[in-house]
C-alpha positions in Angstrom: 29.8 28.6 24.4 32.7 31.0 24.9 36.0 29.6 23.4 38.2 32.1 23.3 41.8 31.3 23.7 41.9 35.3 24.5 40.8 34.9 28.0 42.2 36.6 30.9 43.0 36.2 34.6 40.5 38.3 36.9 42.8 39.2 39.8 40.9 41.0 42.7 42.9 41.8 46.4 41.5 40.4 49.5 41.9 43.8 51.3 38.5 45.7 48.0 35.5 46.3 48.6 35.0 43.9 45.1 36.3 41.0 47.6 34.1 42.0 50.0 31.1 41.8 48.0 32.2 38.4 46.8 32.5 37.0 49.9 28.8 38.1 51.7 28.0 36.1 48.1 30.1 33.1 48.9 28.6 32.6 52.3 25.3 32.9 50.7 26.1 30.3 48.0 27.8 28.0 51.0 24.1 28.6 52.6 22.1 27.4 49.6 24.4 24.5 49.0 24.1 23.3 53.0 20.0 23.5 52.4 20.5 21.7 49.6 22.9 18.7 50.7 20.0 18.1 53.3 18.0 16.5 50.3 17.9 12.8 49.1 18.1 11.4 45.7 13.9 11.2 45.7 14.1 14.8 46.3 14.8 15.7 42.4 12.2 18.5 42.0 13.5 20.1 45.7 16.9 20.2 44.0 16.6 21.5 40.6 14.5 24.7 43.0 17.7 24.9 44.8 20.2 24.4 42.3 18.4 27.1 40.3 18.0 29.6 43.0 21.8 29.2 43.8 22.6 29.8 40.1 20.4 31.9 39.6 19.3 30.2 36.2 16.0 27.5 36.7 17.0 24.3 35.6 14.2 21.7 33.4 13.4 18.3 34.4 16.4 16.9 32.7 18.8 18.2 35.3 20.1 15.7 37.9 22.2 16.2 40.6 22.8 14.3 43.5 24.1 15.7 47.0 26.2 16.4 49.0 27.7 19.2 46.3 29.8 21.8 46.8 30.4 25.6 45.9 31.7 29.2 46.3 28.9 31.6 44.8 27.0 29.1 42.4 26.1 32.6 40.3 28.5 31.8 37.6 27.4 28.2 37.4 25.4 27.5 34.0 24.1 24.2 33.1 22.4 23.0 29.8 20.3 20.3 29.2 20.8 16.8 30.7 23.5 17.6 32.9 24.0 14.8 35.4 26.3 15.7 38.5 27.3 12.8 41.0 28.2 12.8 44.2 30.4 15.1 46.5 31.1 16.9 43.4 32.6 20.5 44.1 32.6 23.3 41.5 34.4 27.1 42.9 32.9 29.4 39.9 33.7 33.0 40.6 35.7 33.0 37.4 32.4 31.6 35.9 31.8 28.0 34.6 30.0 27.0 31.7 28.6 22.9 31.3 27.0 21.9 28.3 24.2 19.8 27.2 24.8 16.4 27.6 27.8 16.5 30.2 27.7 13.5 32.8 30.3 14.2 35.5 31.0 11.9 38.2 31.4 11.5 41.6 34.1 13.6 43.5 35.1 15.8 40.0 36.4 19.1 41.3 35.6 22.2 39.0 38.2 25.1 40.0 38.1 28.2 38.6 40.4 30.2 41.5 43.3 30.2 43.1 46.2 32.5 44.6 48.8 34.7 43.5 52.0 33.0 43.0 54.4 35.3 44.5 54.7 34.9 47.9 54.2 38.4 48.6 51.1 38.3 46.9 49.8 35.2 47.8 47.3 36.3 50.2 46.5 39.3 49.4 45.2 38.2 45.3 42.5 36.0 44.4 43.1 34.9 40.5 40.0 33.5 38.3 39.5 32.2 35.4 36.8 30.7 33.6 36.0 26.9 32.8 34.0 25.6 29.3 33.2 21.9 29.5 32.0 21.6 25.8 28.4 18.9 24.6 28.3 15.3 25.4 31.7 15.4 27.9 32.5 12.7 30.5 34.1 14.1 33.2 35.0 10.4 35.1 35.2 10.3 39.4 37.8 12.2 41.3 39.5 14.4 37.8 40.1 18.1 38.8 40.0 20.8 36.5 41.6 24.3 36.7 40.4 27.3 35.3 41.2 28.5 32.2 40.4 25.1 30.8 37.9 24.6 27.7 36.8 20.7 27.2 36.0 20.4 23.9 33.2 18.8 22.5 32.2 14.7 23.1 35.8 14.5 25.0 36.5 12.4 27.9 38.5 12.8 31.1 39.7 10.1 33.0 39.9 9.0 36.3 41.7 10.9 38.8 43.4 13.6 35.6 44.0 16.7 36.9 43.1 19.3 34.0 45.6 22.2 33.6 45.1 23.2 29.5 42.4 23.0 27.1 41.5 19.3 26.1 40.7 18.5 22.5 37.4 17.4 21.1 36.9 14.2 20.6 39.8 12.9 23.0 40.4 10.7 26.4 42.6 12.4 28.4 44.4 10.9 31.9 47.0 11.8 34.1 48.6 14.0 36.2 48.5 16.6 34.2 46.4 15.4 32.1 47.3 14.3 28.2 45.5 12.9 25.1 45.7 9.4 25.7 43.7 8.7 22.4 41.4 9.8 19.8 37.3 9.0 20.4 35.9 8.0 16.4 31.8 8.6 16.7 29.7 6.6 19.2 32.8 6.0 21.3 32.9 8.6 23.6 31.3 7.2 26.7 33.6 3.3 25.9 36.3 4.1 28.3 36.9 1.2 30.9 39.3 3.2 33.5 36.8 5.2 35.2 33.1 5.0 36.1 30.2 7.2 36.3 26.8 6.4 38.0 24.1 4.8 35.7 22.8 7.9 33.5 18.9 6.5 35.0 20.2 7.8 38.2 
């Protein structure tokens, strides 16, 4: 996975023809994803067709996801192997966003990888992206956010309800607004943390 401290801001103006392109592939990923949130939870194999032909990458058997779900383009969306995604989960990608193998995310986790200029003058005229790394074996618990930018390192978890604006250690619970290491996670401990839920990994 890319790691790279290094990474950069992709700013593109609303008024290109690079905006324009991104938006016919917005509406198409906003297309895919209504098709898709018409499906049930016994629609698995309907899904991971879908979710792949939004990405753009197929998905194996070990992918779950459960609608409604959200998105901008879905292009830059790739998943590795069991990746679970709950409910009314919404990921915006254009700046591209990277899940790893193992990664359970739960119900209502927002994955945001644009925004808008800060200066006033700019603020509708510049679209700003940058990219999001959630690392192996993360727990991303119901209703966190975060931001692009962010790499989630390895067997971490994030707490209920954190909002995510820098990189998040391996091996850490993190909570809060923003989020902060709350503790360190010693081996086999990583999924032990009582202040937020995720569905049943058989779902």
């Amino acid at each position: 996975m890319d790691t790279d401290p290094s990474r950069h801001t992709k700013r593109v103006a609303t008024s290109s023809s690079e905006w324009a392109a991104e938006a016919d592939d917005i509406r198409r990923g906003m297309r895919l994803a209504a098709e898709l949130n018409k499906l049930g939870i016994d629609d698995g194999r309907l899904i991971r067709e879908l979710f792949g032909e939004l990405t753009g990458q197929p998905v194996d058997e070990s992918f779950t996801l459960l609608p409604p779900f959200y998105t901008t383009s879905g292009r830059r969306i790739r998943v590795g192997h069991k990746v679970f995604i709950n409910q009314c989960c919404t990921i915006y990608d254009l700046g591209g966003v990277e899940i790893g193998d193992l990664v359970m995310i739960g119900p209502n986790v927002n994955l945001i990888t644009t925004g808008h200029a800060m200066a006033p003058s700019e603020r509708r005229k510049i679209i700003e992206s940058r990219p999001i790394v959630i690392g192996r074996n993360v727990w991303i618990a119901t209703g966190a956010t975060i931001l692009g930018g962010v790499t989630v390192g390895d067997n971490a978890v994030v707490g209920a309800g954190a909002v995510v604006t820098h990189d998040v250690p391996p091996n850490t619970f993190v909570a809060g607004v923003p989020a902060r290491v709350v503790r360190q996670l010693e081996a086999g401990e990583d999924r032990d943390v009582s202040s937020a839920a995720c569905a049943p990994a058989a779902l």
